[in-house]
C-alpha positions as CSV (number, residue, x, y, z in Angstrom):
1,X,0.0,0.0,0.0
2,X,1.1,3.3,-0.9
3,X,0.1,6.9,0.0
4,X,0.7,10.0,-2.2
5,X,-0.2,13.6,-2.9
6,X,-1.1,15.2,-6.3
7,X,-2.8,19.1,-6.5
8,X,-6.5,19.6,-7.6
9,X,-7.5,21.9,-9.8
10,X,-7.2,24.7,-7.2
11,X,-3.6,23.8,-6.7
12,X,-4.6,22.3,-2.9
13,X,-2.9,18.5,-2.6
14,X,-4.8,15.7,-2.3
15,X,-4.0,12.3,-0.7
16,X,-4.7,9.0,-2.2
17,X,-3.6,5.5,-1.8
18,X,-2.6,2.9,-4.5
19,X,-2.2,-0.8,-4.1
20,X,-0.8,-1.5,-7.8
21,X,0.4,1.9,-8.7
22,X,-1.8,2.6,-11.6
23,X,-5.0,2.6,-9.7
24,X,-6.0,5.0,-7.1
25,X,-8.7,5.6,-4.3
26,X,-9.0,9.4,-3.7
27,X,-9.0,9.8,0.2
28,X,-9.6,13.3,0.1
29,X,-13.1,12.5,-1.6
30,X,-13.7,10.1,0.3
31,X,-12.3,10.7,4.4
32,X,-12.0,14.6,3.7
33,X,-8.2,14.1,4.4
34,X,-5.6,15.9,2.6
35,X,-2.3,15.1,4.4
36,X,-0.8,11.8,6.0
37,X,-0.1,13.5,9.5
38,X,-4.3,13.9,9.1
39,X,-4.7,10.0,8.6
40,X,-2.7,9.4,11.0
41,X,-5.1,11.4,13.7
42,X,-7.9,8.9,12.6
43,X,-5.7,5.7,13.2
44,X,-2.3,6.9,15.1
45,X,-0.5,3.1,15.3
46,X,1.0,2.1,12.0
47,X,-0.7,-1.4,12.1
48,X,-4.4,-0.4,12.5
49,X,-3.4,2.3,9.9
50,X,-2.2,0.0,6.9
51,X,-5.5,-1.9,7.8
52,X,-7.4,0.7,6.9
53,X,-5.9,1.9,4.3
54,X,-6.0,-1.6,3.1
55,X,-9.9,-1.8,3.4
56,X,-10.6,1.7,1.9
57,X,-8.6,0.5,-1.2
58,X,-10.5,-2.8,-1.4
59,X,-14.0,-1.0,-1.1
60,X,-13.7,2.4,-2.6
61,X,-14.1,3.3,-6.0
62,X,-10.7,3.3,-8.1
63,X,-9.8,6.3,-10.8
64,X,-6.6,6.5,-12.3
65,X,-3.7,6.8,-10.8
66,X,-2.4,10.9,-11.2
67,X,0.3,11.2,-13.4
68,X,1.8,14.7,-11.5
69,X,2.7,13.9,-8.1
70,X,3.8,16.1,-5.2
71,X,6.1,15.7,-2.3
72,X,4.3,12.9,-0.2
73,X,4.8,14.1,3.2
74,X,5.6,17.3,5.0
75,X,8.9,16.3,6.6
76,X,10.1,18.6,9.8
77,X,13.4,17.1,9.5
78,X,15.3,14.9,6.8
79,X,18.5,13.1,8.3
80,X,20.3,10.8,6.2
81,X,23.3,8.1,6.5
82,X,26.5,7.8,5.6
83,X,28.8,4.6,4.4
84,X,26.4,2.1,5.0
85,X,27.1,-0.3,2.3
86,X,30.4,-1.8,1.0
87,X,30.6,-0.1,-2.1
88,X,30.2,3.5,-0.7
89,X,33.0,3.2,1.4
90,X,35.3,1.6,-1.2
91,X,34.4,4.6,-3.3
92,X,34.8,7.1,-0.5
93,X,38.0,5.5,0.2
94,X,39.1,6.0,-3.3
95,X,38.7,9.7,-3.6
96,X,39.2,11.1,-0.2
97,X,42.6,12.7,-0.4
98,X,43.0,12.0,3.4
99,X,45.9,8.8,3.4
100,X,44.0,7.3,6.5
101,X,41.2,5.4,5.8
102,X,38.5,7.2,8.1
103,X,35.4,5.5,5.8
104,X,37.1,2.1,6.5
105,X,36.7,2.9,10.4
106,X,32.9,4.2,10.0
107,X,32.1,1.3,8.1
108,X,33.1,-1.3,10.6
109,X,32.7,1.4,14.0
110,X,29.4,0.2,16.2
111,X,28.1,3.7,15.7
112,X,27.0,4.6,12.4
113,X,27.8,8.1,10.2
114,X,24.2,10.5,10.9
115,X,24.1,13.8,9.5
116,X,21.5,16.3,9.4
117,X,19.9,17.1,5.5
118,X,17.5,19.3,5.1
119,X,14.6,21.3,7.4
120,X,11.3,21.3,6.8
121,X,10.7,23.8,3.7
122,X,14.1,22.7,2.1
123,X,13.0,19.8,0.6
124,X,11.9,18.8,-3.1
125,X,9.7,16.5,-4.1
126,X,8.7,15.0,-7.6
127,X,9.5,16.8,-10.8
128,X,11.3,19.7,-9.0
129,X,15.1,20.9,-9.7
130,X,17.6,19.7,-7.1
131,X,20.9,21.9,-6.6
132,X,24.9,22.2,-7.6
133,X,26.7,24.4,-5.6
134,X,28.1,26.9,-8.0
135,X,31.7,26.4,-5.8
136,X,31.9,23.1,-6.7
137,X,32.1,21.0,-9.7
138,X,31.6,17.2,-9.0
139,X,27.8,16.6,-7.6
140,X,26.3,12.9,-8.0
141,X,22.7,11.7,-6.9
142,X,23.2,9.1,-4.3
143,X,19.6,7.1,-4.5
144,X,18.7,5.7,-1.3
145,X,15.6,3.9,0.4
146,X,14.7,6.4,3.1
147,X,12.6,5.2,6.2
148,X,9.6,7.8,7.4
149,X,9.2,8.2,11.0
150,X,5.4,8.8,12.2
151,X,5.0,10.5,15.7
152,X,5.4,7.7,18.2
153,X,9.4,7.1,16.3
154,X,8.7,4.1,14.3
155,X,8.7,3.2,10.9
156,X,5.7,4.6,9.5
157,X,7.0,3.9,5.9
158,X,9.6,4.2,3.2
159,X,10.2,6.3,-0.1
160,X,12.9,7.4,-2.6
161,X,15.5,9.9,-1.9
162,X,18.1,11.6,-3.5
163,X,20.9,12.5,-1.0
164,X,23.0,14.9,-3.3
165,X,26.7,15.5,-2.3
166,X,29.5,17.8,-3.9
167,X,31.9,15.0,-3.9
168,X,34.6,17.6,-4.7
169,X,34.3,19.2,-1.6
170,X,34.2,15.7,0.6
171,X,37.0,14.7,-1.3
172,X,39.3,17.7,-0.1
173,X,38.7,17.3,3.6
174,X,36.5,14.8,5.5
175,X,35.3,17.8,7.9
176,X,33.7,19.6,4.9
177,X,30.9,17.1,5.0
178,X,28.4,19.7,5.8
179,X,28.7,22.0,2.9
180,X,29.1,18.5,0.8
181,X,25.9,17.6,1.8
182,X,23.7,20.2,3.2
183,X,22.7,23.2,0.5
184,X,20.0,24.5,-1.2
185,X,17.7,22.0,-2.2
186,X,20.5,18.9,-1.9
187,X,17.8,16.5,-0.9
188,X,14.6,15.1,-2.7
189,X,11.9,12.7,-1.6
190,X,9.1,11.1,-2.9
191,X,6.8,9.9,-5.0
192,X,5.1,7.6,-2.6
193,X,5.4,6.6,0.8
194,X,4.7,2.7,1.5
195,X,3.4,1.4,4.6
196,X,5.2,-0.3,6.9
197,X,4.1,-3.8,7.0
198,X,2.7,-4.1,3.5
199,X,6.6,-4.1,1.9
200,X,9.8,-5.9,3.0
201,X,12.4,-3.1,2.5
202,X,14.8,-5.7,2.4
203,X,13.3,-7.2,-0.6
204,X,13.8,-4.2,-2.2
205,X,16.0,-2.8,-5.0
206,X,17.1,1.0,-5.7
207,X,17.8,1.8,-9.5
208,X,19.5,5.3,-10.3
209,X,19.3,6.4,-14.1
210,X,20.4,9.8,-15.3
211,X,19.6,11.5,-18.4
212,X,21.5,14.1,-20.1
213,X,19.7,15.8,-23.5
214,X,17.4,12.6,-23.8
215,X,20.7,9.9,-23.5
216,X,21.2,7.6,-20.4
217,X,24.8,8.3,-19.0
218,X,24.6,6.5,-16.2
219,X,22.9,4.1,-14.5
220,X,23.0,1.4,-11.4
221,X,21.0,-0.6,-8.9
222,X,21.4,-2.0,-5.7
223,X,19.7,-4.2,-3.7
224,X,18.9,-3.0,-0.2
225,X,19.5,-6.0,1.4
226,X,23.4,-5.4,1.2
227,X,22.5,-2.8,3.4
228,X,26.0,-3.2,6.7
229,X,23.7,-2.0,9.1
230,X,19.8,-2.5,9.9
231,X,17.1,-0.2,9.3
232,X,16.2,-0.4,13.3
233,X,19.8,0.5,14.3
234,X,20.1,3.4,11.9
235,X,16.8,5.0,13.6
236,X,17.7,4.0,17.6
237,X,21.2,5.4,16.3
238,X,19.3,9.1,15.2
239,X,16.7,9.0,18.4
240,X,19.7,8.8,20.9
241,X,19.8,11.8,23.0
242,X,17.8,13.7,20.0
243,X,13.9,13.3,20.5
244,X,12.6,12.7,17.6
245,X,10.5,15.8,15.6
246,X,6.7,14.4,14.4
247,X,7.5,13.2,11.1
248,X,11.2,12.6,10.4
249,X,12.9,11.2,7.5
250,X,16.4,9.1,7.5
251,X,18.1,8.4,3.9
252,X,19.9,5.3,4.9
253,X,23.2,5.4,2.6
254,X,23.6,4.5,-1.2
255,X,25.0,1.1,-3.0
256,X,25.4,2.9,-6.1
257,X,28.2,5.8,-6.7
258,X,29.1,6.5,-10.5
259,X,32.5,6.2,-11.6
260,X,35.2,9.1,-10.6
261,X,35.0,10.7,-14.2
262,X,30.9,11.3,-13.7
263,X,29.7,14.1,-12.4
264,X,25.8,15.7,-13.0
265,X,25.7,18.4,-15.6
266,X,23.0,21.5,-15.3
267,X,19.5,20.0,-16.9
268,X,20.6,16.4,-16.5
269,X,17.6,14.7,-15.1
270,X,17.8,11.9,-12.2
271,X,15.3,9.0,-12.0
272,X,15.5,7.2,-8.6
273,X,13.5,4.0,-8.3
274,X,12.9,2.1,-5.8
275,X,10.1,-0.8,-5.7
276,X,6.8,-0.6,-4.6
277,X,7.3,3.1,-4.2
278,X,7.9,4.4,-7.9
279,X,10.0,6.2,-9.8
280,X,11.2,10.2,-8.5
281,X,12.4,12.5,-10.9
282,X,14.7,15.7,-10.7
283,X,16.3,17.9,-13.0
284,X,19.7,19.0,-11.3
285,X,19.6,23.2,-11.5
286,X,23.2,25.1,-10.9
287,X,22.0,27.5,-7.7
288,X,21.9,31.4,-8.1
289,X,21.4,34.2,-6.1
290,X,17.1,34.0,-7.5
291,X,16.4,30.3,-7.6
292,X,18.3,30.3,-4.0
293,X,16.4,32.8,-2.2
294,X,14.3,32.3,1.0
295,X,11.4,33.9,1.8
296,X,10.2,34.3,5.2
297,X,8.1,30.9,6.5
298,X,5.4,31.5,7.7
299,X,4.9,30.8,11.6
300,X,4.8,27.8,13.1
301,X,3.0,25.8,16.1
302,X,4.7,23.4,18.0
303,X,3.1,20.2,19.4
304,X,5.2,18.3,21.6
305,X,2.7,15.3,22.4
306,X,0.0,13.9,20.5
307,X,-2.7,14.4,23.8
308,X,-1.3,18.4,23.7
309,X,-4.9,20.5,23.3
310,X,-2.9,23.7,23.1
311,X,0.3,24.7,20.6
312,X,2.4,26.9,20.9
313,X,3.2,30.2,18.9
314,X,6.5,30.4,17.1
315,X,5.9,33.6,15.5
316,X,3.3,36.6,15.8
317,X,-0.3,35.3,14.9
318,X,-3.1,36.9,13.2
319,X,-6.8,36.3,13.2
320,X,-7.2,34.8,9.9
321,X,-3.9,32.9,9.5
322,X,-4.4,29.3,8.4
323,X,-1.4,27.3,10.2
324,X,-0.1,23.3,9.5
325,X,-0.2,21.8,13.0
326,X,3.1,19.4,13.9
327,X,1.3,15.7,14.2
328,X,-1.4,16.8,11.6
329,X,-4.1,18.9,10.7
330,X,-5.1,23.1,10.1
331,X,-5.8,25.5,12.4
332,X,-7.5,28.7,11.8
333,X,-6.0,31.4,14.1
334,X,-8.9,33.4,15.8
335,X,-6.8,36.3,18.1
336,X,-3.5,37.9,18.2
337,X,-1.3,35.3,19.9
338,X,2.3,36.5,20.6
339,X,4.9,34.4,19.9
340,X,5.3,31.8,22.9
341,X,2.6,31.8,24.1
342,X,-0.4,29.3,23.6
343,X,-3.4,28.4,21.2
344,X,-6.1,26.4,21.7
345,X,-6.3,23.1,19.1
346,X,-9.5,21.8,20.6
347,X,-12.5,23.0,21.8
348,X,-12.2,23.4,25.8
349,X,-15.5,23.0,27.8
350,X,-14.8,24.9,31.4
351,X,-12.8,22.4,33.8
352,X,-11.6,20.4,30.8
353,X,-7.9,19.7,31.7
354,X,-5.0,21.9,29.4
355,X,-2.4,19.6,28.1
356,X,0.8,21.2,27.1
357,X,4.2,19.4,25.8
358,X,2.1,16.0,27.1
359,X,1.4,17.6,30.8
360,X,-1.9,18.8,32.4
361,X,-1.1,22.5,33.4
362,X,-4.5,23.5,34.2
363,X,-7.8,23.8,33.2
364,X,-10.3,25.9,31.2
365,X,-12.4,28.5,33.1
366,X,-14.4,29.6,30.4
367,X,-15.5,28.1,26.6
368,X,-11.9,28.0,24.7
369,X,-12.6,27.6,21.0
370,X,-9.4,26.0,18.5
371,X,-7.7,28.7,17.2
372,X,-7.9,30.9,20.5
373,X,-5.5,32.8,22.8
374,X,-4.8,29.8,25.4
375,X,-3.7,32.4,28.3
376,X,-4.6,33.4,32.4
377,X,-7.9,34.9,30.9
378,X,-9.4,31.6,30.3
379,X,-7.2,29.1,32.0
380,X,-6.6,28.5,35.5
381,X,-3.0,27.2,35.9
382,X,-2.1,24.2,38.0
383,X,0.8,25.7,39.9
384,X,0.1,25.7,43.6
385,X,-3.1,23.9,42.7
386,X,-2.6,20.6,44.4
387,X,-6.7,19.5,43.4
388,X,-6.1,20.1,40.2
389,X,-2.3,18.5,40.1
390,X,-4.0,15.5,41.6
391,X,-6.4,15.0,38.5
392,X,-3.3,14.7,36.3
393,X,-3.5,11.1,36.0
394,X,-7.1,10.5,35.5
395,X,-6.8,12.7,32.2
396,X,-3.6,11.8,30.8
397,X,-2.7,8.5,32.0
């Protein structure tokens, strides 16, 4: 079972599923959902979800599967790994200009190479343009099966990814792994995610194919199973001592690295395929100072815990703002919140118990309607309150 995204004819994404890849059951039409953090509200363990999604697509009506697909999932964070099969490190080995072999060392050490990709925002997703850094001037695609963390840090699913590195810049100095790896729009995701328990990722194979004019001028596969590490390892690696942000993503390392006289050209186009999950395609763009901009994001709310009622602000809010919520789900912003300080996500009755970050902090004194300042007005905190501190387990536990 798959999930995807494509845009309606308003430009707003819809979610489908597809257990063939050519058909598709619109879950937008029919649940009202747009978004998997939204499925997962309905059904928040990845079991009881895939058997859902597995009796929607055997009752619901089938269309065609879209041929234009957007990124699959609004990542907060995109990790990825590093030397995890036999044939990266014998390639890393063979063009670092370091004499000591450091890759030998992380490819046999108990703790894997992690390194942080891209934020939320930085990521592309089917059909768009991934970058070369104009101070470099060997860039390859790395394909790699990347693993989808849901909220509770397991594996929701898996996609495609393209971990792009300036292999020039690795090359010249181990410690300049960052800049390798990490700028604008290095990483790409997509075009389906598939569910955890309806795909053996070890069964799976990774194909790379890039196009230059219309002319293959490379191309490679590798099966996942050579994999030196487990998927589970790589992700209890990544949660120690870093908890894990709603839905995070982790390339887990490539099999496949072109030969030393390769390198991506502006306009070639990179087709990363990977089982069960499809086929995602990039054009590789050389940055400048207008394709690179950033424009301010627009604020944020942060949800710690899944039983949170209230967010909080990360940014001045307007009335009239419509907001993604971390976990899942929009929230129309009714007053001028400051940044820090809290808005209702649910309706509050008053006495209804105020979770924040996963703790009861107090309770509502008056009606509290989603989207509303959260504040002393209408809330009656718990500090001191030793009656209300004792109700803490009744609501939570």
């Amino acid at each position: 079972m798959r999930l995807f995204r494509w845009a309606d004819e308003e430009g707003r994404p819809r979610l489908g599923v597809s257990g063939d890849g050519a058909a598709a059951v619109d879950l937008t039409a029919a649940l009202g959902v747009r978004s998997i953090p939204e499925l997962w509200e309905r059904h928040p363990e990845a079991g009881a979800l895939a058997e859902a999604v597995a009796a929607w697509w055997a009752e619901l009506d089938h269309r065609p599967m879209p041929s234009a697909l957007l990124l699959p999932l609004d990542l907060d964070e995109l990790w990825a790994a590093g030397v995890t099969y036999e044939r990266s490190r014998e390639a890393r080995n063979e063009e670092t200009e370091v004499k000591e072999s450091i890759y030998d060392w992380v490819y046999e050490a108990p703790r894997p190479e992690l390194f942080f990709k891209a934020p939320a925002g930085r990521i592309a997703g089917p059909g768009e343009a991934v970058g070369l850094r104009r101070d470099a001037t060997w860039h390859v695609p790395e394909p790699e099966l990347t693993v989808i963390l849901g909220p509770d840090g397991r594996i929701f699913g898996y996609t495609a990814g393209n971990d792009m590195t300036a292999r020039d810049l690795e090359a010249k100095n181990p410690l300049y792994l960052p800049q390798a790896k990490i700028f604008h729009r290095s990483a790409a995701v997509g075009p389906t995610v598939a569910l955890a328990g309806t795909v053996d990722p070890y069964a799976l194979t990774v194909r790379l194919v890039v196009r230059r004019h219309g002319a293959v001028v490379f191309e490679g596969a590798a099966e996942v199973r050579r994999l030196k590490r487990s998927l589970d390892e790589l992700v209890a690696y990544l949660a120690h001592e870093w908890p894990l942000a709603p839905w995070t993503g982790l390339m887990t390392g490539t099999g496949i690295v072109p030969p030393d006289w390769f390198a991506l050209e502006d306009g070639d186009e990179i087709a990363v395929t990977v089982d069960s999950i499809g086929t995602l395609t990039n054009v590789a763009r050389r940055i400048d100072a207008d394709w690179a901009k950033v424009g301010t994001p627009p604020p944020r709310l942060l949800r710690v815990d899944p039983r949170d009622t209230v967010v909080v602000a990360l940014g001045q809010l307007e009335p009239g703002m419509r907001l993604q919520v971390g976990g899942g789900g929009e929230l129309v912003v009714r007053d001028p919140i400051p940044f820090g300080h809290k808005v209702a996500l649910v309706a509050m009755q008053p006495g209804d118990p105020v979770i924040k970050y996963g703790e009861v902090i107090g309770v509502a004194t008056r009606l509290i309607e989603p989207g509303q300042h959260a504040h002393v007005h209408n809330i009656d905190s718990n500090r001191g309150r030793g009656d209300l501190l004792a109700r803490k387990e009744a609501h939570i536990g």
